[in-house]
C-alpha positions as CSV (number, residue, x, y, z in Angstrom):
1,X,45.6,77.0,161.0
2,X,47.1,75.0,164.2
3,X,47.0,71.3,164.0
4,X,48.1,69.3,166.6
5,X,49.2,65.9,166.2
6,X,48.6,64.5,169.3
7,X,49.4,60.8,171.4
8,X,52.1,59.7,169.1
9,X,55.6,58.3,169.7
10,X,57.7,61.1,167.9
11,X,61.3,60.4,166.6
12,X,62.6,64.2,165.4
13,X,65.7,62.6,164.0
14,X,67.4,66.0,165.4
15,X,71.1,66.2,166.3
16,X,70.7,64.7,169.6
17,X,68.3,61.7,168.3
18,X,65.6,63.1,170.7
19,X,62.3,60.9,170.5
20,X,58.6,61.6,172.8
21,X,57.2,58.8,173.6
22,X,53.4,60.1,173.8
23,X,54.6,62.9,172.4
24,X,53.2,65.4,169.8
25,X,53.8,68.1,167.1
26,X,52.4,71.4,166.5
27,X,52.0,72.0,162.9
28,X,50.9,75.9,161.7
29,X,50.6,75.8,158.2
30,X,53.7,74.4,156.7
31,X,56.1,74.8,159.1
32,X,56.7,72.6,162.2
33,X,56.0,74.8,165.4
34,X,57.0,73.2,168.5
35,X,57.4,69.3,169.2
36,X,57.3,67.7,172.9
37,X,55.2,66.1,175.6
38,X,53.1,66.4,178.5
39,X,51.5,69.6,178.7
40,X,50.1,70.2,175.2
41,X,50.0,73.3,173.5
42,X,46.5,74.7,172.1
43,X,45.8,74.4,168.7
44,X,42.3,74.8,166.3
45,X,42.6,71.4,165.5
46,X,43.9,68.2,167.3
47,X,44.6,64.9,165.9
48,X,45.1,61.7,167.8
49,X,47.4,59.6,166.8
50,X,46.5,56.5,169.1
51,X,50.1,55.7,169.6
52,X,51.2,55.2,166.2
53,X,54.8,56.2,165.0
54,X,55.7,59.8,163.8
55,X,59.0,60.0,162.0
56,X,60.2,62.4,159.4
57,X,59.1,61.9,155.5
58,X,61.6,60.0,154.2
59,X,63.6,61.5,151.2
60,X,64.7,59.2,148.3
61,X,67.9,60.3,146.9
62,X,68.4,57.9,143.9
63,X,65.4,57.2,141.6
64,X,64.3,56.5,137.9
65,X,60.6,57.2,138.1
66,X,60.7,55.9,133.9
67,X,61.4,52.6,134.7
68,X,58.2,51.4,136.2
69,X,57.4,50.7,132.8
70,X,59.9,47.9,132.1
71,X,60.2,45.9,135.8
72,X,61.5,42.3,136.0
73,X,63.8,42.2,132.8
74,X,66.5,40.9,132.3
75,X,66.2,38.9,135.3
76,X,69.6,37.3,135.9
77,X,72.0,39.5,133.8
78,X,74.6,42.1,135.3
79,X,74.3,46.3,135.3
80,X,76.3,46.3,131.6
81,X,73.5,43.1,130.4
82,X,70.8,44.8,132.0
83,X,71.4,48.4,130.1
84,X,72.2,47.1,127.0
85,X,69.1,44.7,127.2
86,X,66.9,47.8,128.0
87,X,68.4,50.9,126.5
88,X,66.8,50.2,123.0
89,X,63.4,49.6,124.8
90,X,63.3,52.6,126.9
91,X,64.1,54.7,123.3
92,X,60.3,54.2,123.2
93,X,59.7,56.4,126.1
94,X,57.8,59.9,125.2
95,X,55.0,62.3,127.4
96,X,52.6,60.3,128.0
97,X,54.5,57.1,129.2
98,X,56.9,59.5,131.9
99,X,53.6,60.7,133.2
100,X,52.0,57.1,134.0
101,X,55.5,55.9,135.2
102,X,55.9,59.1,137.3
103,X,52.3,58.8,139.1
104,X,53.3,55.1,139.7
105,X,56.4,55.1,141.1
106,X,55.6,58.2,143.3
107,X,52.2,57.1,144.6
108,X,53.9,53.4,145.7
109,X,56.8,56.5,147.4
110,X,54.5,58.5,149.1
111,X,52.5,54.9,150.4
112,X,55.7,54.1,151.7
113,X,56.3,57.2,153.9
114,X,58.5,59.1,151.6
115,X,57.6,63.0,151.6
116,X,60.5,63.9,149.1
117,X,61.9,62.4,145.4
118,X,64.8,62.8,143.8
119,X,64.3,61.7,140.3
120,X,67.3,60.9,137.7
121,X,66.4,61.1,134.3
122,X,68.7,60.8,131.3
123,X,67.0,59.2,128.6
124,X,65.5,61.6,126.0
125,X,64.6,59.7,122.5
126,X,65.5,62.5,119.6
127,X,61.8,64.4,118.8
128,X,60.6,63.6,122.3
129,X,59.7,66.8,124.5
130,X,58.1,67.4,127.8
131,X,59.5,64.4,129.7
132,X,60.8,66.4,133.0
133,X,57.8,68.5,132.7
134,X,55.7,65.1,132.9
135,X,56.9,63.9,136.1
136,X,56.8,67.6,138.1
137,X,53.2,67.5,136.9
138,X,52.8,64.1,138.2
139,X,54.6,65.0,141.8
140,X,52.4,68.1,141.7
141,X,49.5,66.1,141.8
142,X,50.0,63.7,143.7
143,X,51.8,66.6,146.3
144,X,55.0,64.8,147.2
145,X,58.2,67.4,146.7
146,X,60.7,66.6,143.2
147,X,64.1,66.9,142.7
148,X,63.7,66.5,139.0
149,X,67.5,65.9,137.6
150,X,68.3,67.0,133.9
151,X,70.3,63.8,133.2
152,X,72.0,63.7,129.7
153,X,74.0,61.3,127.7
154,X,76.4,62.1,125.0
155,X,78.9,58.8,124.5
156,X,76.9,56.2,122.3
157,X,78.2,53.3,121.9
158,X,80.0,54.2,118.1
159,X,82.5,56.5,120.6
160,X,82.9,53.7,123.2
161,X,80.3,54.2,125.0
162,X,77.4,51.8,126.1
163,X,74.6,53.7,125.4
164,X,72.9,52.9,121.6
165,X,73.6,56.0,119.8
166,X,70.1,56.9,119.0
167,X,69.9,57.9,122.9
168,X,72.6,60.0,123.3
169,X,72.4,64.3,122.8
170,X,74.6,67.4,121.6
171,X,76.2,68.7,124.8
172,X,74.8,72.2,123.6
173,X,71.3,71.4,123.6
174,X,71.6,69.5,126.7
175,X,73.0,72.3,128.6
176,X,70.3,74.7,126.9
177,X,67.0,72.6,128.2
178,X,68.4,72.4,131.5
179,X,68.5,76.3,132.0
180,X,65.5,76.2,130.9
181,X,64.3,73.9,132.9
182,X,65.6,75.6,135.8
183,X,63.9,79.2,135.0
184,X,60.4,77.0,134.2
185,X,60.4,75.2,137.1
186,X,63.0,75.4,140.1
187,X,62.0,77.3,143.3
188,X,65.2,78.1,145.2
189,X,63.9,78.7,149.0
190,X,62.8,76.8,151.8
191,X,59.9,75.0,151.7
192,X,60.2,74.0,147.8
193,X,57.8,71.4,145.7
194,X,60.2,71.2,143.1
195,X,64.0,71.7,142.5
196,X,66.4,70.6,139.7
197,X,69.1,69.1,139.2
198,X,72.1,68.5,137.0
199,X,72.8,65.2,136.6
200,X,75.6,63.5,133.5
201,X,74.5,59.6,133.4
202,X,77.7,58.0,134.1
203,X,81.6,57.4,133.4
204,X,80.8,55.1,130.8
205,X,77.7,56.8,129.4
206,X,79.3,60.8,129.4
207,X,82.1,62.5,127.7
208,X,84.7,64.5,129.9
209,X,83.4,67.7,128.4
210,X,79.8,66.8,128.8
211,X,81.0,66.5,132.9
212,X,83.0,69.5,133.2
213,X,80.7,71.8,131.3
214,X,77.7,70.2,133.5
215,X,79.4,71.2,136.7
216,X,80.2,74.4,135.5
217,X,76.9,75.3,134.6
218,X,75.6,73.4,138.4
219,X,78.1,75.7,140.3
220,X,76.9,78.7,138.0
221,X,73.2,78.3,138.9
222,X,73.6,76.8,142.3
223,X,72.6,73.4,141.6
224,X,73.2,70.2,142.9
225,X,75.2,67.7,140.9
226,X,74.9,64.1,140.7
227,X,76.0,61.1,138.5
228,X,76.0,57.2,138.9
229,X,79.5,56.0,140.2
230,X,81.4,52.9,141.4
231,X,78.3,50.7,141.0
232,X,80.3,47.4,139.8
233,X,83.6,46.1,139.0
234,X,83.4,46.2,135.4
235,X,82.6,50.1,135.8
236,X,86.0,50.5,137.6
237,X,88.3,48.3,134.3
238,X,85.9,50.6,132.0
239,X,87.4,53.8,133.4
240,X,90.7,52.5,133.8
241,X,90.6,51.4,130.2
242,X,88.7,55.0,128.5
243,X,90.0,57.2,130.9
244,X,93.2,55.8,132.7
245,X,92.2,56.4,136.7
246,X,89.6,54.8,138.5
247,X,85.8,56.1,138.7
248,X,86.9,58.4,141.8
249,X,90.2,59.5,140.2
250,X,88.0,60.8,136.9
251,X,85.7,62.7,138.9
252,X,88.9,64.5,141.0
253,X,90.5,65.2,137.4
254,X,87.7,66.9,136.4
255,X,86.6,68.4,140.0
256,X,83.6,66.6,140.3
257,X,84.4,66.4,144.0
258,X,82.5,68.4,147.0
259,X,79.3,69.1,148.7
260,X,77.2,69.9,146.2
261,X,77.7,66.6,144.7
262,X,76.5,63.2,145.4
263,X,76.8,59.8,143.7
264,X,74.5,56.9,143.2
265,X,75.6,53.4,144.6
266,X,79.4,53.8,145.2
267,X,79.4,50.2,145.9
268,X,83.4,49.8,144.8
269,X,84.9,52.5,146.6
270,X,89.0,52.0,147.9
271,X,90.3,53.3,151.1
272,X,92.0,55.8,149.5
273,X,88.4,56.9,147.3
274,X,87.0,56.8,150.7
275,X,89.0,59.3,152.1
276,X,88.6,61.9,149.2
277,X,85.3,61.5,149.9
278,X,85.2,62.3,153.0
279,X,88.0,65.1,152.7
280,X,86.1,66.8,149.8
281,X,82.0,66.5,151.5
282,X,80.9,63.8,148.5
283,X,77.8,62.1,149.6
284,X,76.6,58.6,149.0
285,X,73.2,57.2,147.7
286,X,73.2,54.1,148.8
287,X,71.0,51.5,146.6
288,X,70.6,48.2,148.7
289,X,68.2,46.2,147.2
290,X,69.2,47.6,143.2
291,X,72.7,46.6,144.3
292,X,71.8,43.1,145.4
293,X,69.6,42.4,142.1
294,X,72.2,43.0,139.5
295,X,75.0,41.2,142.1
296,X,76.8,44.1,141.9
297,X,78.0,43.9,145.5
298,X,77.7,45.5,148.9
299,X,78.5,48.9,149.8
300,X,80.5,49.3,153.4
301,X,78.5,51.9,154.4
302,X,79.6,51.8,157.9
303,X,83.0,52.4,156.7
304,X,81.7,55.9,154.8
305,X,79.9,56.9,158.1
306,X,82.7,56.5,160.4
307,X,84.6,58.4,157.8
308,X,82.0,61.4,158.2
309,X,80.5,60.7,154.8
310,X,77.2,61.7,154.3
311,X,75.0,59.0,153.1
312,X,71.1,59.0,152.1
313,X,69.4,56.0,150.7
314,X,68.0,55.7,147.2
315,X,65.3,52.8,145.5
316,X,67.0,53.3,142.5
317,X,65.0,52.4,139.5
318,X,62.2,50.2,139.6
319,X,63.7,48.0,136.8
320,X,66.5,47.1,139.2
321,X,64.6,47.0,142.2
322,X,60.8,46.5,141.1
323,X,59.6,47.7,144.1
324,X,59.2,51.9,144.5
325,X,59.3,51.6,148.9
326,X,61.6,53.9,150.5
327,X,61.1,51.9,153.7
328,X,61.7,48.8,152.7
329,X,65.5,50.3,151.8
330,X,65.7,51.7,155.3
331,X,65.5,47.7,156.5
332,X,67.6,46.9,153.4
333,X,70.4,49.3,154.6
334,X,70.2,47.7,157.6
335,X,70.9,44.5,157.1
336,X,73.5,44.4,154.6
337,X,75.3,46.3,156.7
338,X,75.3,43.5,159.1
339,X,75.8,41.6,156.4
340,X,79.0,42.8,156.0
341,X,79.8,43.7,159.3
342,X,77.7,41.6,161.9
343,X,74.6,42.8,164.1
344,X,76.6,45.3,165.6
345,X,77.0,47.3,162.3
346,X,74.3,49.7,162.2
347,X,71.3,49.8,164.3
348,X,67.4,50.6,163.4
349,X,67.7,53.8,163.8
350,X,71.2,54.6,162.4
351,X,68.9,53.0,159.6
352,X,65.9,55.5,159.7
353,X,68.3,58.3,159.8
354,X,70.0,57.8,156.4
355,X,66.2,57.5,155.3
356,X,65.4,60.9,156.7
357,X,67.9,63.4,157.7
358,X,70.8,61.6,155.2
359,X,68.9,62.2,152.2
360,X,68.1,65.9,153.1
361,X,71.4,66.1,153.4
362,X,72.5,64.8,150.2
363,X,69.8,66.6,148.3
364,X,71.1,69.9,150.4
365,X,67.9,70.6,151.9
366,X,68.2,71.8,155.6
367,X,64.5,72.4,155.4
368,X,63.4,68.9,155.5
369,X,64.6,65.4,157.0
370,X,63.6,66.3,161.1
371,X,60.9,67.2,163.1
372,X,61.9,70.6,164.5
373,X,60.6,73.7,165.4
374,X,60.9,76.0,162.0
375,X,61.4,72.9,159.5
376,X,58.9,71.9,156.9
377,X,55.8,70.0,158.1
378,X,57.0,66.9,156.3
379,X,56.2,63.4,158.4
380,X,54.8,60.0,158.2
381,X,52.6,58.4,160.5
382,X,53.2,54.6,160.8
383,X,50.3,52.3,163.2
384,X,51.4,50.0,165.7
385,X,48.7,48.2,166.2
386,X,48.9,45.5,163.3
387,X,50.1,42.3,163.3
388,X,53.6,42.7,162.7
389,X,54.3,44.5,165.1
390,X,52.9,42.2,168.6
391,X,55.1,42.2,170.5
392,X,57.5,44.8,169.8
393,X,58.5,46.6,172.9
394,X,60.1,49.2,170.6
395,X,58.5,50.5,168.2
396,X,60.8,52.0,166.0
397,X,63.1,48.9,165.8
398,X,60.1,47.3,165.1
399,X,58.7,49.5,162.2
400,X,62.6,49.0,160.7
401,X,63.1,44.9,161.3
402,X,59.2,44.2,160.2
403,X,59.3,46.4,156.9
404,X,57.8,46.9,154.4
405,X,54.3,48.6,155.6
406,X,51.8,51.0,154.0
407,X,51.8,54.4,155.9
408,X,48.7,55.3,157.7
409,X,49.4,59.2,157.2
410,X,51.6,61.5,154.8
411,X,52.0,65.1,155.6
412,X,54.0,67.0,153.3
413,X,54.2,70.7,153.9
414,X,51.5,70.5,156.5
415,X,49.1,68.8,153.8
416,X,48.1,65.1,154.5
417,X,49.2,63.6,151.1
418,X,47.9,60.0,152.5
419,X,45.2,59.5,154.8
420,X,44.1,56.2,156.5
421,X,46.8,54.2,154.1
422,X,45.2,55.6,150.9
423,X,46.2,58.7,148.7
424,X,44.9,61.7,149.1
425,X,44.6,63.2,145.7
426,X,44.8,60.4,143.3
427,X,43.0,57.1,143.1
428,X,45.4,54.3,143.2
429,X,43.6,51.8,141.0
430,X,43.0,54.7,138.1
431,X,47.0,54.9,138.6
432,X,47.4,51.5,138.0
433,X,45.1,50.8,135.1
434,X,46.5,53.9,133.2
435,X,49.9,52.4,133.9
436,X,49.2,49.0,132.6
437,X,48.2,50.8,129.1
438,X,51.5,53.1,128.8
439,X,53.0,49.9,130.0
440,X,51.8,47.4,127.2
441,X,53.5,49.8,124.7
442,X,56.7,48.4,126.2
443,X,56.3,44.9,126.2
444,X,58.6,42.4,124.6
């Protein structure tokens, strides 16, 4: 069936930045058809969009969907702090409790324009089963794409490392769920719901074995790879101490470098990290708003993108951040970077785009993050006409500078996953009540 999407100021977030003004999109199926303005094309169904916005869904590229459970702790303690506050309270996590979190943190996504979740998990309790499986079923439901990562860790903190040791796993048995994972539940083609990923916790959390075999076993079944790195300066004397080289330097030694792997936060990076970076196709999740909570510092993003690193943006979890928006990080991105660098440091669309066709990148999806003819129907429609945004001759800049908002329409795959700022498939305050009981269990 042809929709057409009609009267809407389209931003394709394609190479050359091309935007319709009162444009619209031809949508057959699940696949983008044709995009433009003026004449319009026929269709068996056509939508009018009154002028609202129409960008790209946006792709979150650094997440833990668990950690709705457990939000404002540890309110004014550092990364190091914070984990070791937490760890022993998230051993308590099992089935039923990754389900409620999942549907939580997704649903406040996909109400925030966001079409596509990565998801980092590494915490699996010994005896606990079916945790992965939990969130695809929640994504499923709810119809927003997953990246589901198979995180692991196997340093406890008897071996040096921070996690308790209750939390950590035989490298064996990690590396044996995650092929099973991927035979259970990863579609390799275009247009896929769910995908997974391999995903060590961090330098301080993984032994050098666990890392090298994980990337072995990535490259072997053409996976993505991903880990936490460079988040704060402790992290950096950590590695220097264990392993001596810096964060960067112990992911070169054990060729963790390239582009089919990204890193979360990367807010301590040198010049010289920088440039292997760049050199070797590493991408960046950038975590704003997670960064500025713990005080772990500032990433100079517009130093990675005028080095030609990719960069996608990333809530991080929502016991660092609290709040599960993908837009709101698309605004956050923007102004620390003029934070850092002054006004003229990234603009509101620069912004938008490592919300969109960044974290397709990152997550190496070429089937998703822009409106064009042949990519998947994934796209958020955002009204104009509220209060925020009188007054705002430009639309887009305006959407960016006055976020947060609730999307009026989610489309993923050509399906409307939100409708009229409401989901689709789920009822939000059933979400919510069932999360407040999973979430009780956790309480101090």
């Amino acid at each position: 069936m042809k929709r057409l999407y009609a009267h809407g100021w389209i931003v394709t977030c394609d190479d050359a930045g091309s935007e319709h003004e009162s444009g619209w999109l031809l949508v057959d199926g699940g696949v983008v058809t044709a995009v433009g303005s003026g004449w319009e094309p026929e269709a068996d169904e056509r939508i009018d969009l009154s002028g609202a916005v129409v960008t790209p869904g946006l792709v979150n590229t650094h997440h833990h969907l668990y950690q709705t459970l457990t939000r404002a702790r540890a309110q004014q303690a550092d990364l190091f702090s914070w984990l070791r506050e937490l760890y022993p309270v998230w051993a308590g996590i099992d089935a039923d409790a990754e389900y409620a979190a999942a549907r939580t943190g997704l649903a406040e996504l996909a109400l925030s324009g966001c079409s596509t979740v990565f998801d980092h998990h590494y915490v699996f309790p010994r005896g606990r089963t079916g945790l992965i499986e939990a969130e695809v079923q929640a994504a499923r439901e709810l119809g927003v794409r997953i990246v589901a990562a198979r995180g692991s860790m196997d340093l406890g903190a008897s071996d040096g490392g921070l996690p308790p040791d209750e939390l950590v796993e035989d490298i064996d048995a990690i590396l044996a769920d995650t092929e099973r994972l991927v035979a259970e539940l990863h579609e390799p083609d275009a247009g896929a719901r769910v995908q997974i990923a391999v995903a060590p916790c961090s330098p301080f959390s993984v032994t050098k074995k666990l890392m090298t075999e994980s990337a072995m076993l990535a490259r072997r079944l053409g996976l993505t790879l991903h880990t936490h790195l460079a988040e704060t300066v402790e992290e950096d004397a950590y590695c220097m101490e264990l392993y001596g080289a810096n964060p960067v330097e112990y992911l070169t030694d054990l060729d963790w470098l390239g582009p089919d792997v990204w890193c979360a936060h990367c807010v301590h990076l040198s010049a010289d990290d920088v440039s292997d970076f760049a050199a070797s196709d590493t991408g960046v999740a950038h975590c704003p708003t997670s960064n500025l909570r713990l005080g772990a510092g500032v990433a100079p993003v517009r130093d990675y993108l005028d080095a030609g690193i990719r960069v996608g943006l990333g809530v991080d979890g929502s016991a660092s951040n609290e709040r599960s928006d993908l837009l709101n990080e698309v605004k956050q991105a923007l102004l620390v970077a003029r934070g850092r660098g002054g006004p003229g440091a990234m603009t509101a669309r620069e912004a938008l785009r490592l919300g969109t066709r960044g974290g397709a990148s990152l997550l190496g999806r070429d089937d998703i993050g822009s409106l064009e003819p042949g990519k998947r129907a994934d796209f958020a429609v955002w009204r104009t006409d509220g209060l925020e945004l009188g007054g705002a001759e430009d639309p887009i800049a305006g959407l960016v500078f006055s976020a947060p908002h609730r999307v009026d329409r989610l489309v993923v795959e050509g399906e409307e996953v939100v409708l009229g700022g409401g989901l689709v498939h789920a009822d939000e305050a059933e979400i919510a009540r069932a999360h407040r009981v999973q979430a009780q269990r956790f309480a101090p």
